[in-house]
DSSP file (Angstrom, degrees, kcal/mol; ACC not computed):
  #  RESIDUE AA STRUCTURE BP1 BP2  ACC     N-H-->O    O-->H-N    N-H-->O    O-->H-N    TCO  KAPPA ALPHA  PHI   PSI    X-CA   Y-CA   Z-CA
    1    1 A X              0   0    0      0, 0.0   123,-0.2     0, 0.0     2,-0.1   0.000 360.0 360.0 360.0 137.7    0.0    0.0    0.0
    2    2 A X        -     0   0    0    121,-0.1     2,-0.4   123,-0.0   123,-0.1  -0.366 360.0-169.6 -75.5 135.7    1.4    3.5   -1.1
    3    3 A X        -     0   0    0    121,-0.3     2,-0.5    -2,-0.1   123,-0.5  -0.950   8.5-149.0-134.9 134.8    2.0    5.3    1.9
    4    4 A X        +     0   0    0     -2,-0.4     2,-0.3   121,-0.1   121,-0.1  -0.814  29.8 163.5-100.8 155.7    2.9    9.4    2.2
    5    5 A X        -     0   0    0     -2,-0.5     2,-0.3   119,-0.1    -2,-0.0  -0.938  31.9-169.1-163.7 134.5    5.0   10.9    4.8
    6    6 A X        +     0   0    0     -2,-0.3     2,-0.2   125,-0.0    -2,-0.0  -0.975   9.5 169.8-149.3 144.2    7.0   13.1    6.5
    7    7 A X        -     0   0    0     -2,-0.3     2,-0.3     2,-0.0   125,-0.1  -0.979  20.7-154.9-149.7 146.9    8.8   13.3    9.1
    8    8 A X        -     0   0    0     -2,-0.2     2,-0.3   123,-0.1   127,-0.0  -0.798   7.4-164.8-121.8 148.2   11.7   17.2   10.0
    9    9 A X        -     0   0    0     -2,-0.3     2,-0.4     2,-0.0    -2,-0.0  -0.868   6.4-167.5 -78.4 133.1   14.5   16.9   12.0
   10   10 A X        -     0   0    0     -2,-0.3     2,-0.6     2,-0.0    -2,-0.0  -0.766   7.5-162.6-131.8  97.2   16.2   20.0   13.3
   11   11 A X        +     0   0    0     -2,-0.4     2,-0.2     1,-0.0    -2,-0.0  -0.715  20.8 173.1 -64.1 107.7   19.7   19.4   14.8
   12   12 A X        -     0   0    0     -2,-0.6     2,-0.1     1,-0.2    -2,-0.0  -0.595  36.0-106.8 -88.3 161.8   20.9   22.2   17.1
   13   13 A X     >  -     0   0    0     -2,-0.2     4,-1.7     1,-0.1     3,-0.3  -0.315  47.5 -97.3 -73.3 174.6   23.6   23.2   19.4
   14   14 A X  H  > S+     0   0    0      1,-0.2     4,-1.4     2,-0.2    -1,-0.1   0.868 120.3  60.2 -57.1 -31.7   22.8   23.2   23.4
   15   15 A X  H  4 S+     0   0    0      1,-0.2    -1,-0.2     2,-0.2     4,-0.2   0.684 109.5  36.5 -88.5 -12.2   22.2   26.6   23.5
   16   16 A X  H >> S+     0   0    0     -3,-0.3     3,-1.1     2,-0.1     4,-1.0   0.669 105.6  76.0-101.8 -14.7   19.4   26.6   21.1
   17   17 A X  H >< S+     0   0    0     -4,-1.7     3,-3.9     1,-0.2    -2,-0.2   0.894  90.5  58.5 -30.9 -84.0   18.2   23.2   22.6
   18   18 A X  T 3< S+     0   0    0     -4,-1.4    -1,-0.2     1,-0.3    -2,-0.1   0.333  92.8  61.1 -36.3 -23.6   17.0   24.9   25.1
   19   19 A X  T <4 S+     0   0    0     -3,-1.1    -1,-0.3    -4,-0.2    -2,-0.2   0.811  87.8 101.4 -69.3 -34.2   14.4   27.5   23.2
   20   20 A X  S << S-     0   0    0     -3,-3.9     4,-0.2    -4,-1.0    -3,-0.0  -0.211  77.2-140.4 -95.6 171.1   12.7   24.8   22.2
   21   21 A X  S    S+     0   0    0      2,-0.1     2,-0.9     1,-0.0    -1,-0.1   0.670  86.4  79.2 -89.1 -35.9    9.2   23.2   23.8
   22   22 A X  S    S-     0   0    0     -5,-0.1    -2,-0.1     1,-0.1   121,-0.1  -0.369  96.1 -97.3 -92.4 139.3   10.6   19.7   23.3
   23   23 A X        -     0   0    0     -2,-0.9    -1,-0.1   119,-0.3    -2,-0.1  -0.086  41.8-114.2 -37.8  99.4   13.2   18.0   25.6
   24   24 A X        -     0   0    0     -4,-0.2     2,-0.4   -10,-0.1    -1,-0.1  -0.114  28.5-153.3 -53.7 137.8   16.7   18.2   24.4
   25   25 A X        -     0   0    0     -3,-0.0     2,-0.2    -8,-0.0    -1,-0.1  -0.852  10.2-162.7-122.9 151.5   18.0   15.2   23.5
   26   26 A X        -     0   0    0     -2,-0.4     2,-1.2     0, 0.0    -1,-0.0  -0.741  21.2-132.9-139.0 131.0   21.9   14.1   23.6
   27   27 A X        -     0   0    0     -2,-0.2     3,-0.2     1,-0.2    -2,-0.0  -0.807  20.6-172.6-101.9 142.1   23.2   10.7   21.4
   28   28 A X        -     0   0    0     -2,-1.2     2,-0.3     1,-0.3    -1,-0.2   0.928  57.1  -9.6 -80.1 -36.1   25.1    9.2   23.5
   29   29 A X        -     0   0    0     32,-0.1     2,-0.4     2,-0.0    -1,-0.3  -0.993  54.6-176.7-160.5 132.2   26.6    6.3   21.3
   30   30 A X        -     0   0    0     -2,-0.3     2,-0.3    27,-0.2    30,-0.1  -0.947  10.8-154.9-140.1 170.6   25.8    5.3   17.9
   31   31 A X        -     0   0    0     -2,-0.4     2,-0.4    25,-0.1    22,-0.2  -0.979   0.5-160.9-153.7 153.9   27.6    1.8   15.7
   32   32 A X        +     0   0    0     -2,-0.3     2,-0.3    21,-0.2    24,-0.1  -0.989  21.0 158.5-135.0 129.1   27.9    1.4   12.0
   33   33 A X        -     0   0    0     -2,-0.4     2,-0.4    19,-0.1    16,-0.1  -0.932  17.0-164.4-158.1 157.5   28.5   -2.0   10.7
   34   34 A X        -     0   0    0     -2,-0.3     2,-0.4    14,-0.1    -2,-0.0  -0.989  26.1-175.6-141.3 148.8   27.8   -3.4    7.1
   35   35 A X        -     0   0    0     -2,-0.4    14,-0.1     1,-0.0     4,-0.1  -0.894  12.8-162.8-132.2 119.2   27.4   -6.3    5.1
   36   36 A X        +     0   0    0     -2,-0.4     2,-0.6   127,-0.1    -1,-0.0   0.080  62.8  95.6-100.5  20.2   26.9   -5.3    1.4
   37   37 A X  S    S-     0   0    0      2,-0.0     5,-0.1     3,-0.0    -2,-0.0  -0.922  87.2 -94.2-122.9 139.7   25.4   -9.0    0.4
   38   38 A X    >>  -     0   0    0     -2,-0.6     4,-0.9     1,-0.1     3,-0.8  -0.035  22.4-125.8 -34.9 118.8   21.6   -9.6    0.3
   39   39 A X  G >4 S+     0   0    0      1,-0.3     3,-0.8     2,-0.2     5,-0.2   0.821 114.1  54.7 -67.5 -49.0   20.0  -11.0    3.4
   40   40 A X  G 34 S+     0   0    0      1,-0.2    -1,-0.3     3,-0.1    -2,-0.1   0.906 102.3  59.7 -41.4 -47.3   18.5  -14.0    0.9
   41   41 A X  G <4 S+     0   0    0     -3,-0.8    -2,-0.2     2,-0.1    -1,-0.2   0.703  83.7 103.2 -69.4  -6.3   22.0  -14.7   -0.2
   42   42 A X    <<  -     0   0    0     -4,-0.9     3,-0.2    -3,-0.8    -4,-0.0  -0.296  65.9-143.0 -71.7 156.7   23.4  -15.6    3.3
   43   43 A X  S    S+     0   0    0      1,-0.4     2,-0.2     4,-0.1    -1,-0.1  -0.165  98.7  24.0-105.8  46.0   24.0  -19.2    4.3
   44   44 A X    >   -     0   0    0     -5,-0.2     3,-1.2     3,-0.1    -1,-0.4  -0.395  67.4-163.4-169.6 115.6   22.8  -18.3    7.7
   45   45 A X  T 3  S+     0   0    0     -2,-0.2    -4,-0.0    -3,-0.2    -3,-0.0   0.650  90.9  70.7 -57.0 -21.7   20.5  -15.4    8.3
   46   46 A X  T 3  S+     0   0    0      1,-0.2     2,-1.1     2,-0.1    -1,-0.2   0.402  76.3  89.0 -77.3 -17.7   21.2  -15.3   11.8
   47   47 A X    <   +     0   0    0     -3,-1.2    -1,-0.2     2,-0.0    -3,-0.1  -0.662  62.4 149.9 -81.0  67.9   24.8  -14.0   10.7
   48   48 A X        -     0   0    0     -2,-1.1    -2,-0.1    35,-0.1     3,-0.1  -0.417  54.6-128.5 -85.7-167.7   23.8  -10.3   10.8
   49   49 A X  S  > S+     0   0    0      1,-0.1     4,-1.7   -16,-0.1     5,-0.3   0.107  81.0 103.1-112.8  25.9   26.0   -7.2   11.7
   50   50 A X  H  > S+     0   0    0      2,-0.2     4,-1.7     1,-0.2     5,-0.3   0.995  73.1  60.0 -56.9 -64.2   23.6   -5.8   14.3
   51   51 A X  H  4 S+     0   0    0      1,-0.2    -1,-0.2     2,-0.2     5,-0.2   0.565 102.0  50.7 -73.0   3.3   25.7   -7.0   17.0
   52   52 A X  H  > S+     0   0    0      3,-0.1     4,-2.4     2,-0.1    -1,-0.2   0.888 116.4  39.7 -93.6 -48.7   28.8   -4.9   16.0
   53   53 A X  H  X S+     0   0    0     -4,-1.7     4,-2.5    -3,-0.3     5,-0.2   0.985 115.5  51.1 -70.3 -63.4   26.9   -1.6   15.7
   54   54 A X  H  X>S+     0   0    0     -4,-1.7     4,-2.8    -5,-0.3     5,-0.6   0.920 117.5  42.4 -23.1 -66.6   24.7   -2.4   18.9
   55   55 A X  H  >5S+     0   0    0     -5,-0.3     4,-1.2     1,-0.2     5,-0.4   0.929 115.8  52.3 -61.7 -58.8   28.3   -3.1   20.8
   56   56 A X  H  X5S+     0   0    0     -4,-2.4     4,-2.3     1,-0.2     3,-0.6   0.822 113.3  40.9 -21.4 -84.1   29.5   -0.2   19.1
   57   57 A X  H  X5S+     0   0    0     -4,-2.5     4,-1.6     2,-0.2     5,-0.2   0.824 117.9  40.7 -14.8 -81.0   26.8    1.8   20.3
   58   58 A X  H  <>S+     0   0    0     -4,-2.8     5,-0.7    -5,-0.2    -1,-0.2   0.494 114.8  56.1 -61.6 -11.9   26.4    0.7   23.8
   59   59 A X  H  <<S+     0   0    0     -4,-1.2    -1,-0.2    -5,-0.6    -2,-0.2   0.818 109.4  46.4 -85.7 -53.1   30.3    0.6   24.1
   60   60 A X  H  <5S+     0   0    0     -4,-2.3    -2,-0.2    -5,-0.4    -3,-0.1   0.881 116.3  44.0 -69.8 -27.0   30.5    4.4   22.9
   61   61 A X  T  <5S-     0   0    0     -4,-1.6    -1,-0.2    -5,-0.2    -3,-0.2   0.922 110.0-119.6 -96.7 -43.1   27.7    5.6   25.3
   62   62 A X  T   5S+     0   0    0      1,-0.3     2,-0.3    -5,-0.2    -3,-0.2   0.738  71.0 130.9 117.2  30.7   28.9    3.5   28.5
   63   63 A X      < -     0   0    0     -5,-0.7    -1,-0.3    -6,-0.1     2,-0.3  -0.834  53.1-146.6-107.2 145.5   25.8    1.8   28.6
   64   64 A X    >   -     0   0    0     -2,-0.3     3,-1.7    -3,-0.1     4,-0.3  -0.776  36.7-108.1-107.7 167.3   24.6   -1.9   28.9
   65   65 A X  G >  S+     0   0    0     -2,-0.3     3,-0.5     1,-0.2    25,-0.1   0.612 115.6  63.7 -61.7 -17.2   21.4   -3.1   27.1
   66   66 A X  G 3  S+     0   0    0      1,-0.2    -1,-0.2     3,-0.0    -3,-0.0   0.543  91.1  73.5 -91.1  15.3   19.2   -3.5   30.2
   67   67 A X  G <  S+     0   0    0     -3,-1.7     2,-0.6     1,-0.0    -1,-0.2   0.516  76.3 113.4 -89.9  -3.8   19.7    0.6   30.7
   68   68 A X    <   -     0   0    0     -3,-0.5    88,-0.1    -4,-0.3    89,-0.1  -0.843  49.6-177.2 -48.4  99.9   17.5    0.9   28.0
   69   69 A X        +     0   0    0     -2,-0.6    43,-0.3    86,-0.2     2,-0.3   0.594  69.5  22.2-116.3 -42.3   14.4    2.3   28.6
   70   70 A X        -     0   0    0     85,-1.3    87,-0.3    41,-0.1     2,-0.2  -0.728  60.1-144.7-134.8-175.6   12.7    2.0   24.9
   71   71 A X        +     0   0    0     -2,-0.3    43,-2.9    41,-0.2     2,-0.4  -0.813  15.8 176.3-168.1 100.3   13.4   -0.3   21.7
   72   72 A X  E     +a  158   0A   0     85,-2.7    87,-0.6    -2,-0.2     2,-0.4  -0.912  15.3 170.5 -92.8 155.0   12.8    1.3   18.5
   73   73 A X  E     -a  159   0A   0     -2,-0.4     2,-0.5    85,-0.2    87,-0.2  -0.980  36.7-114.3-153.5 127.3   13.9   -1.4   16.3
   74   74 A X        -     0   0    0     85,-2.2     3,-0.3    -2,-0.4    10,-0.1  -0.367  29.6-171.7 -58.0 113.9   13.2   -1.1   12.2
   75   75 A X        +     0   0    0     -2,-0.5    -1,-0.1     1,-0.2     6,-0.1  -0.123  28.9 148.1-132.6  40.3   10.7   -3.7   11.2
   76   76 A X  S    S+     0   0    0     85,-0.1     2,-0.2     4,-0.1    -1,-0.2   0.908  91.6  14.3   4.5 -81.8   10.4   -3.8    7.1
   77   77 A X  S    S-     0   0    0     -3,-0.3     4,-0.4     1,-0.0    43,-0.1  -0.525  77.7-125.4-107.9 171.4    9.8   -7.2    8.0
   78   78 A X  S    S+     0   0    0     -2,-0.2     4,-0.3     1,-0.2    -2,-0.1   0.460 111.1  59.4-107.8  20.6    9.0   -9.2   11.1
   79   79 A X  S  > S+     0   0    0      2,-0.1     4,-3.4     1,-0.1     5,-0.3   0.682  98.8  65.9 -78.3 -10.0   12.0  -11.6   10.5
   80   80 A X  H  > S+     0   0    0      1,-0.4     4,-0.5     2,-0.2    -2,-0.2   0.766  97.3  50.1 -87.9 -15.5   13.8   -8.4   10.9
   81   81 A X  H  > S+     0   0    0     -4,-0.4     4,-1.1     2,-0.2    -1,-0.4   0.769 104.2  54.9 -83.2 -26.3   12.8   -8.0   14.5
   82   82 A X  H  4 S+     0   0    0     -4,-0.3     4,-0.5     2,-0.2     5,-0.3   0.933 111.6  46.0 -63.4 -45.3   13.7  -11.1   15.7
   83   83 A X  H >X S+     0   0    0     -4,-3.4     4,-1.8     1,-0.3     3,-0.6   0.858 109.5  51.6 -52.5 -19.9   17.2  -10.6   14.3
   84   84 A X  H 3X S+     0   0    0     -4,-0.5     4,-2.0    -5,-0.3    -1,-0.3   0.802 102.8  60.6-100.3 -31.1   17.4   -7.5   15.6
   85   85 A X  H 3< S+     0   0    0     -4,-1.1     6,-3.4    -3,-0.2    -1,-0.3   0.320 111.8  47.5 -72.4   1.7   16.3   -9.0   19.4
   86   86 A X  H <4 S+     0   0    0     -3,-0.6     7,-0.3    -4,-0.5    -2,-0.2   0.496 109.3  50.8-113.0 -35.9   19.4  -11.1   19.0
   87   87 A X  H  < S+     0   0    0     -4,-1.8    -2,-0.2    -5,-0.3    -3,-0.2   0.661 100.6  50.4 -93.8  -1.4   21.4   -8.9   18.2
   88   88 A X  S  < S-     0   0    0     -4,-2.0    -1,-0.2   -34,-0.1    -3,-0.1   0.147 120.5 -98.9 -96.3  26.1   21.2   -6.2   20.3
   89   89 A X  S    S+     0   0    0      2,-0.2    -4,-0.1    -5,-0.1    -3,-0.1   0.178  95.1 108.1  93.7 -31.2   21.6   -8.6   22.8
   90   90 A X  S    S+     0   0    0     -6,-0.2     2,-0.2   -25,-0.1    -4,-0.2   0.892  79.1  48.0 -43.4 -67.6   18.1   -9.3   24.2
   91   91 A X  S    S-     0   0    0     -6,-3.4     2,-0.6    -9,-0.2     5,-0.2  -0.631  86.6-112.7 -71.9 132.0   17.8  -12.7   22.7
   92   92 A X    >   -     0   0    0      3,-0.4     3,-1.9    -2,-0.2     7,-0.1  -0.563  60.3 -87.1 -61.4 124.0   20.0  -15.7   22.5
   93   93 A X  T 3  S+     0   0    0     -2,-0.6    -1,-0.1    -7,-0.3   -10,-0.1  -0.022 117.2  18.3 -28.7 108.0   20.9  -16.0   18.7
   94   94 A X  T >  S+     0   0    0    -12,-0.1     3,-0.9   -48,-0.1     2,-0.5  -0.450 111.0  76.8  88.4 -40.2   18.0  -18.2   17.2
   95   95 A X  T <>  +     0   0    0     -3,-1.9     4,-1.3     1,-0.2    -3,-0.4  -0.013  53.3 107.2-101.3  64.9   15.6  -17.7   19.9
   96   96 A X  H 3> S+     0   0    0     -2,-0.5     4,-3.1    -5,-0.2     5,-0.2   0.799  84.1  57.3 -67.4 -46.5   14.4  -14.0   19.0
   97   97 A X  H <> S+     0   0    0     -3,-0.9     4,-1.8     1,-0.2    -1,-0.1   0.871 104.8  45.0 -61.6 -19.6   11.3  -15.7   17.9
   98   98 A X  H  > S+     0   0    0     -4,-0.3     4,-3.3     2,-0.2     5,-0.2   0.917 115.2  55.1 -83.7 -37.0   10.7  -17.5   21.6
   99   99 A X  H  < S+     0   0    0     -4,-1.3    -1,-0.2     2,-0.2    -2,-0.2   0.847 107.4  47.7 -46.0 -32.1   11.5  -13.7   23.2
  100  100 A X  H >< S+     0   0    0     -4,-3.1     3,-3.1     1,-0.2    -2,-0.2   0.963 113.6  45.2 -83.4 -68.3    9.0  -12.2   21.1
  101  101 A X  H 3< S+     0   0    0     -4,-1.8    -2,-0.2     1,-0.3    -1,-0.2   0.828 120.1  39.0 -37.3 -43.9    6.4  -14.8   22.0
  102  102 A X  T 3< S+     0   0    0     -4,-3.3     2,-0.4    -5,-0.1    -1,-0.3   0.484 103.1  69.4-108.0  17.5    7.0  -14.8   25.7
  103  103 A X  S <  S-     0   0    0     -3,-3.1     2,-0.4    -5,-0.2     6,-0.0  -0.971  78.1-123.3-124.3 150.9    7.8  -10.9   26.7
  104  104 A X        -     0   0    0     -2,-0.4     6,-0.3     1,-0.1     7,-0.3  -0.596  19.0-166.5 -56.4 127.3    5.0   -8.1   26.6
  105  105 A X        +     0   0    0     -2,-0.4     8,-1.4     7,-0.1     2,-0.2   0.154  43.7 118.8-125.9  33.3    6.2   -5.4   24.3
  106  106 A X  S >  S-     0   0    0      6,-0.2     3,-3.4     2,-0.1     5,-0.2  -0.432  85.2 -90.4 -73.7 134.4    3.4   -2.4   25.4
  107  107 A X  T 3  S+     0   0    0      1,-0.3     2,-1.0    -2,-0.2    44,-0.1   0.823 126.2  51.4 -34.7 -57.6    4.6    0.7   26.8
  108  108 A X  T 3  S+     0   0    0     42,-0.1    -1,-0.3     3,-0.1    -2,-0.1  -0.033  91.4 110.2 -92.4  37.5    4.4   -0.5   30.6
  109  109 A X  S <  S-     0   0    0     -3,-3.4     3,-0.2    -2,-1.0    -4,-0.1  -0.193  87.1-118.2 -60.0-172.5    6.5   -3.7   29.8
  110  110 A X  S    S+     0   0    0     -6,-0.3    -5,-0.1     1,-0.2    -3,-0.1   0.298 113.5  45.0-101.7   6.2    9.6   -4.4   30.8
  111  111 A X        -     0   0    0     -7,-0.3     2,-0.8    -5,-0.2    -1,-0.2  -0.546  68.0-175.7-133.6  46.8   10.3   -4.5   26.8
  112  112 A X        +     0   0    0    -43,-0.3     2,-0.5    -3,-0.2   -41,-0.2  -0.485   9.6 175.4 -68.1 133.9    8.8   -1.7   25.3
  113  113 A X        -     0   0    0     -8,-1.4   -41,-0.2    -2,-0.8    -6,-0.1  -0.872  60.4 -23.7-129.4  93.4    9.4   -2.2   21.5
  114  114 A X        -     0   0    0    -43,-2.9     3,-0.2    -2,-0.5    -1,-0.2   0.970  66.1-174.5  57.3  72.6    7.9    0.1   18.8
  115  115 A X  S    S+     0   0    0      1,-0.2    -8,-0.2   -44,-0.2    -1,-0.1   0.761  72.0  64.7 -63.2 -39.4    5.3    1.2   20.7
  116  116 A X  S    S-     0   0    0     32,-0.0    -1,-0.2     1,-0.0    -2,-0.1   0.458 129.4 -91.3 -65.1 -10.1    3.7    3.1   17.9
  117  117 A X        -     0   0    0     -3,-0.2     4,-0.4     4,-0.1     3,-0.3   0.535  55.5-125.6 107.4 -13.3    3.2    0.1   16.2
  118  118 A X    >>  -     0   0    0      2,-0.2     4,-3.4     1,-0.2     3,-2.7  -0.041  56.8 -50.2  47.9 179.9    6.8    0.7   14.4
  119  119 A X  T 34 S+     0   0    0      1,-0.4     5,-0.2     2,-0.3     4,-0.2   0.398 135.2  67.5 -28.0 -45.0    6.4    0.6   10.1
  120  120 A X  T 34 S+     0   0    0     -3,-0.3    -1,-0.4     3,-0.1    -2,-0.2   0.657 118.2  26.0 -79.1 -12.9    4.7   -2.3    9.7
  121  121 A X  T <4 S+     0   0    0     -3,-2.7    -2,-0.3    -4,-0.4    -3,-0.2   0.599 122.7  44.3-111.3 -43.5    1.9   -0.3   11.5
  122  122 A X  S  < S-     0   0    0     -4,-3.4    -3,-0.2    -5,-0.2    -2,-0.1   0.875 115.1-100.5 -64.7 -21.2    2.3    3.2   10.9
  123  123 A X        -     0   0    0     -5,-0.2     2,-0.9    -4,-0.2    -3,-0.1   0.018  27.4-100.6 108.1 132.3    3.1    2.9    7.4
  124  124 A X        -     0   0    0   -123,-0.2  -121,-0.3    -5,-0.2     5,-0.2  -0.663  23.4-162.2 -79.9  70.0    6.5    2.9    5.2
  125  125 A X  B >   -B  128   0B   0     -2,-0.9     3,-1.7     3,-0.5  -121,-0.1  -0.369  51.5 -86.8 -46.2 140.0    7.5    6.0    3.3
  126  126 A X  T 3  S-     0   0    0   -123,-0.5    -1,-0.1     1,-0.2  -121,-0.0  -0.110 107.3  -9.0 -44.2 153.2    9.8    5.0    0.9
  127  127 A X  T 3  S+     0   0    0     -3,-0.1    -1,-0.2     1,-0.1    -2,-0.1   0.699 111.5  93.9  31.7  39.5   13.1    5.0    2.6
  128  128 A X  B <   +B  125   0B   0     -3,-1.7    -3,-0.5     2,-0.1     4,-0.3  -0.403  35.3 110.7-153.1  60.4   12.1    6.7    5.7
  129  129 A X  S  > S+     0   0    0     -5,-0.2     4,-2.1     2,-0.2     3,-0.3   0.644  82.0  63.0-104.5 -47.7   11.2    3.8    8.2
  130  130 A X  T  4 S+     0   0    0      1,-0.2     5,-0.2     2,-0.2     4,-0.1   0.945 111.3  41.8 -54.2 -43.5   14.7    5.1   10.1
  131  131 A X  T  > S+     0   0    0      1,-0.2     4,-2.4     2,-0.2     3,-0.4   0.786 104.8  60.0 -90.5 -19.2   12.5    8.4   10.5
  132  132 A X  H  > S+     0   0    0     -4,-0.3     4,-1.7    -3,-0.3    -1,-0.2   0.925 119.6  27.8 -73.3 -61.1    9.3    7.0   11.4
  133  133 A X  H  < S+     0   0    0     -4,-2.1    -1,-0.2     2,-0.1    -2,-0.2   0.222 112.5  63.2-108.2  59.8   10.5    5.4   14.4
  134  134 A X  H >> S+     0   0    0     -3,-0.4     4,-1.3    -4,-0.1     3,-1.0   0.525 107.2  54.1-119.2 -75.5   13.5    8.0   15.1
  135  135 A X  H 3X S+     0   0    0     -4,-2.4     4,-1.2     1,-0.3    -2,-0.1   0.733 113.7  38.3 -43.3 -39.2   10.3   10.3   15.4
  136  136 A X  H 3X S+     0   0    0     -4,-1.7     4,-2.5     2,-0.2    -1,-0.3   0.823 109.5  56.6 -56.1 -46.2    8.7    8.1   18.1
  137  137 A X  H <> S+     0   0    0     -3,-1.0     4,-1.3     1,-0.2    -2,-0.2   0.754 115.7  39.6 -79.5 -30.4   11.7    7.3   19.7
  138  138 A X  H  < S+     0   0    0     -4,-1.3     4,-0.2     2,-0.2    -2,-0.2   0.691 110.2  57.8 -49.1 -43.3   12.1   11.5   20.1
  139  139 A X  H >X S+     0   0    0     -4,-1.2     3,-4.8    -5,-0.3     4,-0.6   0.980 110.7  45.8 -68.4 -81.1    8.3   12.1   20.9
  140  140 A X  H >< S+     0   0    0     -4,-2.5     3,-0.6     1,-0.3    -2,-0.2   0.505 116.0  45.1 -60.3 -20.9    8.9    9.6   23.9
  141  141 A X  T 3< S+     0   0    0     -4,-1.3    -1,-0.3     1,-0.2    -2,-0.2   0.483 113.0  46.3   6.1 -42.5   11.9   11.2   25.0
  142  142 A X  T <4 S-     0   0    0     -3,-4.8  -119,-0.3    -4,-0.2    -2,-0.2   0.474 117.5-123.2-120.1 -11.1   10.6   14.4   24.7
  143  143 A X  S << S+     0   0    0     -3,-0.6    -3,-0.2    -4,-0.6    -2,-0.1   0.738  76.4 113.5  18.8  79.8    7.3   12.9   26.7
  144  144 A X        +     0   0    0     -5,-0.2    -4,-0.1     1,-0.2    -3,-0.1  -0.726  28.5 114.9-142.2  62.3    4.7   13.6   24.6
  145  145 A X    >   -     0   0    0     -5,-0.2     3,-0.7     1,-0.1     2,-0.6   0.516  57.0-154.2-133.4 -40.1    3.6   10.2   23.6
  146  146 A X  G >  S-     0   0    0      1,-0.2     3,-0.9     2,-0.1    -1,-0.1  -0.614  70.3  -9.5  71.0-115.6    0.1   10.3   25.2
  147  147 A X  G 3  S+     0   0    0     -2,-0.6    -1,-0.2     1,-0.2     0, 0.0   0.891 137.6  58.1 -91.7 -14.9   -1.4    6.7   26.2
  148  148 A X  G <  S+     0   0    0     -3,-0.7     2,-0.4   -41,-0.1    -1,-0.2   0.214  84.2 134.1 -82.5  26.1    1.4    5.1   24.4
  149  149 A X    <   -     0   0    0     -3,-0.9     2,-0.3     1,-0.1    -2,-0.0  -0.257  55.4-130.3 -70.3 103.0    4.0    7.2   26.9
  150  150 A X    >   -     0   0    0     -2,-0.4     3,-0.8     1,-0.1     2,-0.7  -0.584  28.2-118.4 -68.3 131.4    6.9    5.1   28.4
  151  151 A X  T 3  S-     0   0    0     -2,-0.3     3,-0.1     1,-0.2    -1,-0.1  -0.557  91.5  -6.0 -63.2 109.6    6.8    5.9   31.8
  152  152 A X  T 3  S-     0   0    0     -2,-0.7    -1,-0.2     1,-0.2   -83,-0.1   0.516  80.4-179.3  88.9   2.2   10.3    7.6   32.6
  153  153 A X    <   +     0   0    0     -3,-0.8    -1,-0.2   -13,-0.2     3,-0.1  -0.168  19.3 151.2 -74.5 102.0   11.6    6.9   29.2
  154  154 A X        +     0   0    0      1,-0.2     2,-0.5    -3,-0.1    -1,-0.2   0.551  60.3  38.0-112.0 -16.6   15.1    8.3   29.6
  155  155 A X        -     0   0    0    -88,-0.1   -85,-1.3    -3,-0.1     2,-0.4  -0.950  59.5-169.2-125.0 122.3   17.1    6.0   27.0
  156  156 A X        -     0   0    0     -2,-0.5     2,-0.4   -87,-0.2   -85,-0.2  -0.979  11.0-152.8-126.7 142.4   16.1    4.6   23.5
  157  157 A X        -     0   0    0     -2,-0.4   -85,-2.7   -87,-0.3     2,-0.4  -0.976  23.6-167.2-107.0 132.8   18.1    1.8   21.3
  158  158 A X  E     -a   72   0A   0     -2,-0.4     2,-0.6   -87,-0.2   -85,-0.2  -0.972   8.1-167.6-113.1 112.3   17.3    2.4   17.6
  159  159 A X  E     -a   73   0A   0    -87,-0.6   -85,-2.2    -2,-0.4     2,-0.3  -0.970   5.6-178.2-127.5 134.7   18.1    0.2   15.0
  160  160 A X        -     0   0    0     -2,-0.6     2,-0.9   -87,-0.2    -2,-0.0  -0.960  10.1-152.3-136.4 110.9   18.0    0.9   11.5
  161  161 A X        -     0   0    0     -2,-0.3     2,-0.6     2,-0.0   -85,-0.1  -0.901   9.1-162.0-113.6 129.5   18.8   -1.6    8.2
  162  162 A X        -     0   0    0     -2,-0.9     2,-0.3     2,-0.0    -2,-0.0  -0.934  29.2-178.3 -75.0 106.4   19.9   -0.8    5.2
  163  163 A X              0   0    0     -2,-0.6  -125,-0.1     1,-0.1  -127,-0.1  -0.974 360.0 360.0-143.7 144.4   19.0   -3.8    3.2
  164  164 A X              0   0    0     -2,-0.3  -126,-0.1     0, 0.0    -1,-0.1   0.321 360.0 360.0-103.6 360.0   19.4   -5.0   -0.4
């Protein structure tokens, strides 16, 4: 289904943070990792590069994965959240799929995960699924989420694929 969208970013310094009505928000750590061959083409899907940018990440901010507060996690697809629950650590590698079955993932879990419903619910602008839940993960931040509002939401892990 065609979906339109949009979604602004405006990156400032601290001293204009502060003008603004929404919470400034600081990255603490971000991770870059790639693998340029087609997710089909692997002989084990289960070999992504999530868990170098996640460790990346969580290495560069001084953080472990249960200091996370939210889980936006990019969900094209819905293998692509089980991988992504394994590789940021949550899941043992193959059983993303028994994590997802057995944990709550609603704003008052102990897992909230795309709370907005992530991509597969909001809808997929072309190429802008990073911004759709980048926006969420900022709205709850900023705590202005309404009924879907993590309570205390001080920390978000965002994960974003580039995929061929």
């Amino acid at each position: 289904m065609p979906v339109d969208g949009m979604s602004t970013f405006l990156i400032v310094n601290e001293s204009l943070a502060g003008k603004s009505k929404i919470t400034p928000t600081s990255i603490l750590g971000y991770g870059e990792a790639h693998d340029p061959s087609p997710l089909f083409d692997r002989d084990d899907i289960l070999n992504t590069v999530i868990p170098i940018s996640a460790g990346k990440a969580l290495s560069e901010a001084n953080i472990g994965i249960n200091d996370i507060d939210l889980f936006m996690l990019y969900d094209a697809y819905t293998i692509m959240i089980v991988l992504e629950l394994e590789g940021i650590g949550l899941a043992e590698k193959g059983l993303g799929w028994r994590f997802a079955e057995d944990h709550d993932f609603s704003p008052s879990s102990t897992y909230p995960i795309n709370v907005n419903g992530g991509s597969l619910n909001t809808g997929q602008p072309a190429y802008m699924s990073g911004g759709v839940i980048l926006t969420e993960a900022l709205t709850q931040l900023s705590g202005m989420a309404g009924e879907r509002q993590v309570k205390g939401a001080r920390s978000t892990c965002q994960c974003n694929w580039r995929h061929t």
